[in-house]
N, CA, C and O atoms as a GROMACS GRO file, in nm:
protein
  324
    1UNK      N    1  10.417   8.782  10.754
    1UNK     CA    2  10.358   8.710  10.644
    1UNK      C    3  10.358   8.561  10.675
    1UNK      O    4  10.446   8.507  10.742
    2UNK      N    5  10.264   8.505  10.627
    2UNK     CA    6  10.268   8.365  10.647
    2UNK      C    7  10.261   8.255  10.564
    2UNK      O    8  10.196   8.266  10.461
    3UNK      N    9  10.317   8.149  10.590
    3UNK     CA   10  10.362   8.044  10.504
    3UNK      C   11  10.263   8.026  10.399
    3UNK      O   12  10.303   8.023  10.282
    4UNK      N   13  10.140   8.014  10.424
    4UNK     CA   14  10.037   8.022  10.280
    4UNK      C   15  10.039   8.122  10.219
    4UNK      O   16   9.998   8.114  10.103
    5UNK      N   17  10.100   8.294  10.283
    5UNK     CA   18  10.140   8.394  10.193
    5UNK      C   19  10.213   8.364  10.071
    5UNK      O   20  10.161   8.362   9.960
    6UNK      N   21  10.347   8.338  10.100
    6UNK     CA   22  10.459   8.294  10.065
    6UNK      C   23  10.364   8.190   9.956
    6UNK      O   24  10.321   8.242   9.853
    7UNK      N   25  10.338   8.070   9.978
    7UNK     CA   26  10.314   8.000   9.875
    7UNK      C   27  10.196   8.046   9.774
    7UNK      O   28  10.164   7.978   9.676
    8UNK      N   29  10.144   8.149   9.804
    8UNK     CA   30  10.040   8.214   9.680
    8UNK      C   31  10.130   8.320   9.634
    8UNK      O   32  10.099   8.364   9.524
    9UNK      N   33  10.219   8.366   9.682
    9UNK     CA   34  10.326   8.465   9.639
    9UNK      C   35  10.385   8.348   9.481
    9UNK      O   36  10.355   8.366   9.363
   10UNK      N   37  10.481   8.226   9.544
   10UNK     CA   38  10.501   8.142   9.476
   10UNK      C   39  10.419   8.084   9.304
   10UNK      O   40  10.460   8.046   9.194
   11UNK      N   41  10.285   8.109   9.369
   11UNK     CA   42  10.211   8.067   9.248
   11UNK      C   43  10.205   8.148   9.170
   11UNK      O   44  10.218   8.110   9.053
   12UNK      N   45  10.178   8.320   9.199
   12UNK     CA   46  10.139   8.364   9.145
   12UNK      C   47  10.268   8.438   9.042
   12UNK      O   48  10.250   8.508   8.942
   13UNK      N   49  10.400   8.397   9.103
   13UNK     CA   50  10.550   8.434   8.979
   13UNK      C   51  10.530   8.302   8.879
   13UNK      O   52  10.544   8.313   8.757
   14UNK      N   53  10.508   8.222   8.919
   14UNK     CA   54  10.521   8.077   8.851
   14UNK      C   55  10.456   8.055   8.755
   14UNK      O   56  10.503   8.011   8.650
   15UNK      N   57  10.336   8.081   8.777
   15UNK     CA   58  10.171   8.127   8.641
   15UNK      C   59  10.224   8.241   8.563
   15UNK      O   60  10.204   8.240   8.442
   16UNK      N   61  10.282   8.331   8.612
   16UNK     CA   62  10.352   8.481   8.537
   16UNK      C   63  10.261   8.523   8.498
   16UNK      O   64  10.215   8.519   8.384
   17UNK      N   65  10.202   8.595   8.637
   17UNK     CA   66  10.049   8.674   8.721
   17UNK      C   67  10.149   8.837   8.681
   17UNK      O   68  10.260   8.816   8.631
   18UNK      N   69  10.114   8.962   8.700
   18UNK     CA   70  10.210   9.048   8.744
   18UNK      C   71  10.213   9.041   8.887
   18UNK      O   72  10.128   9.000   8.966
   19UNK      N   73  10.391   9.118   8.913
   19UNK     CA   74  10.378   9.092   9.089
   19UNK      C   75  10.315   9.213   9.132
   19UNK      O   76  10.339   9.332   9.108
   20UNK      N   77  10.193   9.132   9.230
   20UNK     CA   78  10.148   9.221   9.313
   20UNK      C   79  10.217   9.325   9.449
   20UNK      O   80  10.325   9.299   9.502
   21UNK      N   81  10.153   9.412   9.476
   21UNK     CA   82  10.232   9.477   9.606
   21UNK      C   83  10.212   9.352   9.730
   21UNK      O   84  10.124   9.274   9.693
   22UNK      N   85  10.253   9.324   9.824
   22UNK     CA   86  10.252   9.275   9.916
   22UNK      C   87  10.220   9.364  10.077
   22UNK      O   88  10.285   9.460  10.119
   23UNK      N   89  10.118   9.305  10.136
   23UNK     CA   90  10.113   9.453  10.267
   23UNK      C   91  10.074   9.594  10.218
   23UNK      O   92  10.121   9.701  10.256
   24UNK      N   93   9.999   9.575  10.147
   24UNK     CA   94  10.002   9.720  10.024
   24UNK      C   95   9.828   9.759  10.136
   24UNK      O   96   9.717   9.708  10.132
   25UNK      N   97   9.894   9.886  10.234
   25UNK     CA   98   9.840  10.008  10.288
   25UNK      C   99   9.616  10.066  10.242
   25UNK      O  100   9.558  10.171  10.215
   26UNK      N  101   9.599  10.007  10.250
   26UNK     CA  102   9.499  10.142  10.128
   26UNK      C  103   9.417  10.206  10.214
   26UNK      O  104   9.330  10.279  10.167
   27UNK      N  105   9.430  10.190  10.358
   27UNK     CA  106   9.333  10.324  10.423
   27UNK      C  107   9.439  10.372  10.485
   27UNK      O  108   9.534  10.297  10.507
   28UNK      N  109   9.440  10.535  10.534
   28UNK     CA  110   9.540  10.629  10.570
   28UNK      C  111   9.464  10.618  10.718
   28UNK      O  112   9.541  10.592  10.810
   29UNK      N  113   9.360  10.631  10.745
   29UNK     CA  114   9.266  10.637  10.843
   29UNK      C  115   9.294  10.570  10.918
   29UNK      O  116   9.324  10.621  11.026
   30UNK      N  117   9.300  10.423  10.907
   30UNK     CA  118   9.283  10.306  10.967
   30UNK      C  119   9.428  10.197  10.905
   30UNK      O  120   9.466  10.194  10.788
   31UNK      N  121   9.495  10.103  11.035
   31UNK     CA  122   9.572  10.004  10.981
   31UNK      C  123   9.564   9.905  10.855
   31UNK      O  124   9.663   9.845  10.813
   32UNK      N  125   9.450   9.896  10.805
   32UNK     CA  126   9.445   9.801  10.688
   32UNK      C  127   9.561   9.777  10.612
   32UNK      O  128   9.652   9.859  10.601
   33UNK      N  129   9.561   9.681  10.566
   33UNK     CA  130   9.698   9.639  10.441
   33UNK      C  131   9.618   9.481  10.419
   33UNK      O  132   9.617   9.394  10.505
   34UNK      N  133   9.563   9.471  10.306
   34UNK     CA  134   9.587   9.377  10.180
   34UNK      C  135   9.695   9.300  10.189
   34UNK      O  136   9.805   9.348  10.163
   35UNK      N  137   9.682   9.181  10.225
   35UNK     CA  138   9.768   9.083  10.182
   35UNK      C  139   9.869   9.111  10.006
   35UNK      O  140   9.986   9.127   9.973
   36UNK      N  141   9.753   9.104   9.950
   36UNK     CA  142   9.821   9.090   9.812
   36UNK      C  143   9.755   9.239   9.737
   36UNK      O  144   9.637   9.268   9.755
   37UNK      N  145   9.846   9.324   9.654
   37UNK     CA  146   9.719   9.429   9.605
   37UNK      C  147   9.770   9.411   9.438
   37UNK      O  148   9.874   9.348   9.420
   38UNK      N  149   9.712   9.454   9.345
   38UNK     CA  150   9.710   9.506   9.217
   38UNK      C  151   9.641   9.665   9.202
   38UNK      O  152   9.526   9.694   9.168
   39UNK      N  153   9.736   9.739   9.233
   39UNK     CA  154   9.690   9.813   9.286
   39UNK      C  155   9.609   9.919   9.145
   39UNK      O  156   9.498   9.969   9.160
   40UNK      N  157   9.676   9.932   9.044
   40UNK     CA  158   9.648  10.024   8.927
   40UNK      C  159   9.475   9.947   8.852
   40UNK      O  160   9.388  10.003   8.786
   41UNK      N  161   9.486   9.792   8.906
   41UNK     CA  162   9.394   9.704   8.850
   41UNK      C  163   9.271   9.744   8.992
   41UNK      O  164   9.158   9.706   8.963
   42UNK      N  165   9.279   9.789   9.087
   42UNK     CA  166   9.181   9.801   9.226
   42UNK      C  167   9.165   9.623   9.248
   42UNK      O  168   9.050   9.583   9.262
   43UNK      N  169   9.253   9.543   9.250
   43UNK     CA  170   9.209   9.384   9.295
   43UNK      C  171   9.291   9.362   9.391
   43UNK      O  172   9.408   9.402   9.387
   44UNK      N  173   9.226   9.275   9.522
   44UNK     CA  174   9.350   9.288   9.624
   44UNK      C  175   9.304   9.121   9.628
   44UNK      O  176   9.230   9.050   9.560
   45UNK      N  177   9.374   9.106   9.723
   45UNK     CA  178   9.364   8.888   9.734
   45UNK      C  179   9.417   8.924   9.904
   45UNK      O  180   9.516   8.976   9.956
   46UNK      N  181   9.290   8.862   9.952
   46UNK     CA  182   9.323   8.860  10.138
   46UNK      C  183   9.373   8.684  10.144
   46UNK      O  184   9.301   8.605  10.083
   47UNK      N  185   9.485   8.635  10.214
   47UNK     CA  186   9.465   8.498  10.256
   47UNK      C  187   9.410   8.522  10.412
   47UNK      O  188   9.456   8.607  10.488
   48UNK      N  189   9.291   8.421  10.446
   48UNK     CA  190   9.218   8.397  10.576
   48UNK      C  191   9.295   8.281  10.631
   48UNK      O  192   9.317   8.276  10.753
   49UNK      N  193   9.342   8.179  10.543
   49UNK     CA  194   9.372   8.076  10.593
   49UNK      C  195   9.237   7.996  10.659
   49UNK      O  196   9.128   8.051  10.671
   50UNK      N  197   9.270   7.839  10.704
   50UNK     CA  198   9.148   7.777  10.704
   50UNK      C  199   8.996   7.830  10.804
   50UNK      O  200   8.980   7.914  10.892
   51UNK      N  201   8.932   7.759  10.755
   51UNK     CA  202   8.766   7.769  10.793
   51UNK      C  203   8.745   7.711  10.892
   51UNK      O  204   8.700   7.786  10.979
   52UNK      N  205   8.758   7.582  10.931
   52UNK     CA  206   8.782   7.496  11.058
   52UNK      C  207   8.921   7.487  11.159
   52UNK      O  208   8.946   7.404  11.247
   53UNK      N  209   8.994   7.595  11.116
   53UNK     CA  210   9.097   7.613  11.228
   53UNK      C  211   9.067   7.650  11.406
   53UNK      O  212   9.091   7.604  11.518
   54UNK      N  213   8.997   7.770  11.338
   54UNK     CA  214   8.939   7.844  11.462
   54UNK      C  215   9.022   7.958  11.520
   54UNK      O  216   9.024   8.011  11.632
   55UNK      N  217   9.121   7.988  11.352
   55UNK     CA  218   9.181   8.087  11.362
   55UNK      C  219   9.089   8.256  11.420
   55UNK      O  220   8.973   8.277  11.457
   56UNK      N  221   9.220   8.352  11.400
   56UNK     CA  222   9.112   8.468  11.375
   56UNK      C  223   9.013   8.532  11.332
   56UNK      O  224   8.926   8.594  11.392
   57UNK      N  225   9.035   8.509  11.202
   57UNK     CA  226   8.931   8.528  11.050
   57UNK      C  227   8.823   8.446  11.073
   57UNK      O  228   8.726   8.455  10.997
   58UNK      N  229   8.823   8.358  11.176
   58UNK     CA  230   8.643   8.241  11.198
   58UNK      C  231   8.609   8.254  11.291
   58UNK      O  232   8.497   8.204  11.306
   59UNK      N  233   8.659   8.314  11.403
   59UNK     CA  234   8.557   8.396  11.586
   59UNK      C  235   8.547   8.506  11.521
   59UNK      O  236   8.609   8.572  11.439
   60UNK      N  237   8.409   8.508  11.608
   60UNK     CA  238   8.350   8.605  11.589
   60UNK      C  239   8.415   8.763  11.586
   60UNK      O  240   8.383   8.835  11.492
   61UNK      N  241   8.503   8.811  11.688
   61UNK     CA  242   8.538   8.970  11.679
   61UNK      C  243   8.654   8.994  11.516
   61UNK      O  244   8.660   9.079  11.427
   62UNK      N  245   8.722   8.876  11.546
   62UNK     CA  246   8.784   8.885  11.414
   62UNK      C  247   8.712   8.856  11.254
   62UNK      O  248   8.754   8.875  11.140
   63UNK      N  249   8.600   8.808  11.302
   63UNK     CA  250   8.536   8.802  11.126
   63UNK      C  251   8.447   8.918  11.123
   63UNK      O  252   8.444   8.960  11.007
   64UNK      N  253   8.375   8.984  11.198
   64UNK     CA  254   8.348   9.095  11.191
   64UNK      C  255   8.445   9.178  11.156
   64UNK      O  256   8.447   9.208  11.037
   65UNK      N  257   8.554   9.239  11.251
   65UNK     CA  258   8.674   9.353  11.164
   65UNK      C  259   8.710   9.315  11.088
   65UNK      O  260   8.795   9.395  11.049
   66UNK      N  261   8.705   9.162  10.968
   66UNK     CA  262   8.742   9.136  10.857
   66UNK      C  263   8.646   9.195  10.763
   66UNK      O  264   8.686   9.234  10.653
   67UNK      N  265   8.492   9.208  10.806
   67UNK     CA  266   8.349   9.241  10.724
   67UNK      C  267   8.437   9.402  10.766
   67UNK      O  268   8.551   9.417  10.722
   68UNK      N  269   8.400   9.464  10.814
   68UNK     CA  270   8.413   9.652  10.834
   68UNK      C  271   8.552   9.637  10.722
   68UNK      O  272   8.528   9.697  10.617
   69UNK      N  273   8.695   9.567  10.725
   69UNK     CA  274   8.783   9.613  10.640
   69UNK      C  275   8.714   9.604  10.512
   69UNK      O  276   8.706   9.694  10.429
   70UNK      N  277   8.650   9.456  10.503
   70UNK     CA  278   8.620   9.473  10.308
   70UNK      C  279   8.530   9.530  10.249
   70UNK      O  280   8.505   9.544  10.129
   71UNK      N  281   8.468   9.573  10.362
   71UNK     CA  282   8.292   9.670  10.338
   71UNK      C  283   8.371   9.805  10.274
   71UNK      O  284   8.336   9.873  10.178
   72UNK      N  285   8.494   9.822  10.363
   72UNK     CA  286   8.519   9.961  10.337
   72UNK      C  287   8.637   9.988  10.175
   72UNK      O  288   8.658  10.085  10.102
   73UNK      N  289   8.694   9.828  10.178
   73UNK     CA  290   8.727   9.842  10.075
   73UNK      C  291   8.659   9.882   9.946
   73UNK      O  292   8.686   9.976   9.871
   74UNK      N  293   8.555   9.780   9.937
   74UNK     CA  294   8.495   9.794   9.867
   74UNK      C  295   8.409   9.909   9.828
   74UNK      O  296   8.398   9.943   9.711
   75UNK      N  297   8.349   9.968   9.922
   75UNK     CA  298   8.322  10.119   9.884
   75UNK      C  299   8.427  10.189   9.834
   75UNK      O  300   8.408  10.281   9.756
   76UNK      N  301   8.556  10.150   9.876
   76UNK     CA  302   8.652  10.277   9.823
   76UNK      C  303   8.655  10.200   9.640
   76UNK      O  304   8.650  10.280   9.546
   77UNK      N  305   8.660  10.119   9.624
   77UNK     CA  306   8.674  10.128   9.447
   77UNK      C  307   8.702  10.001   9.431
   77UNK      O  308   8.662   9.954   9.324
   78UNK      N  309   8.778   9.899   9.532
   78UNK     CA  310   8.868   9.758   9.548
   78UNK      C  311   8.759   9.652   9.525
   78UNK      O  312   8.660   9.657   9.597
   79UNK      N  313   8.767   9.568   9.443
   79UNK     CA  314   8.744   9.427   9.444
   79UNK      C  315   8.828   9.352   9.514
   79UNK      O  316   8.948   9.367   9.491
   80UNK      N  317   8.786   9.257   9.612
   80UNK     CA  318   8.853   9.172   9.724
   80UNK      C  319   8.831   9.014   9.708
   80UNK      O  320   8.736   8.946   9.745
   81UNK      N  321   8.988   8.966   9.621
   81UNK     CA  322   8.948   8.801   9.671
   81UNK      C  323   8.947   8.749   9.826
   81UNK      O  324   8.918   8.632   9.851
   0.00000   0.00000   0.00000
């Protein structure tokens, strides 16, 4: 988990959000896990972390397998921040 995890973890006890699952699983098929899930609510919250880093989540092979995870979320029932 990573430090911007942790601090949206932070916000979201502090606002007195309910706590979400953390790493919360939802394909059996495939590795996926949701950063953040609500799971009974189907709302999950991905952190990407920044846009101009040039992290994973912004080259290309990694923003594609980010599109196939939320494509598939989203067919299964999940709304994805």
């Amino acid at each position: 988990m990573s430090a911007l995890e942790d601090s949206l973890a932070a916000h979201i006890r502090y606002v007195g959000l309910p706590e979400p699952q953390r790493q919360y699983r939802f394909s059996l098929s495939r590795r996926w896990r949701f950063d953040f899930c609500w799971v009974d609510s189907m709302l999950a919250v991905e952190v990407d972390g920044g846009t101009w880093t040039g992290g994973r989540h912004t080259r290309g092979a990694g923003f594609e397998a980010d599109c196939e995870k939320l494509n598939a979320a989203v067919i299964a029932g999940f709304r994805v921040l």
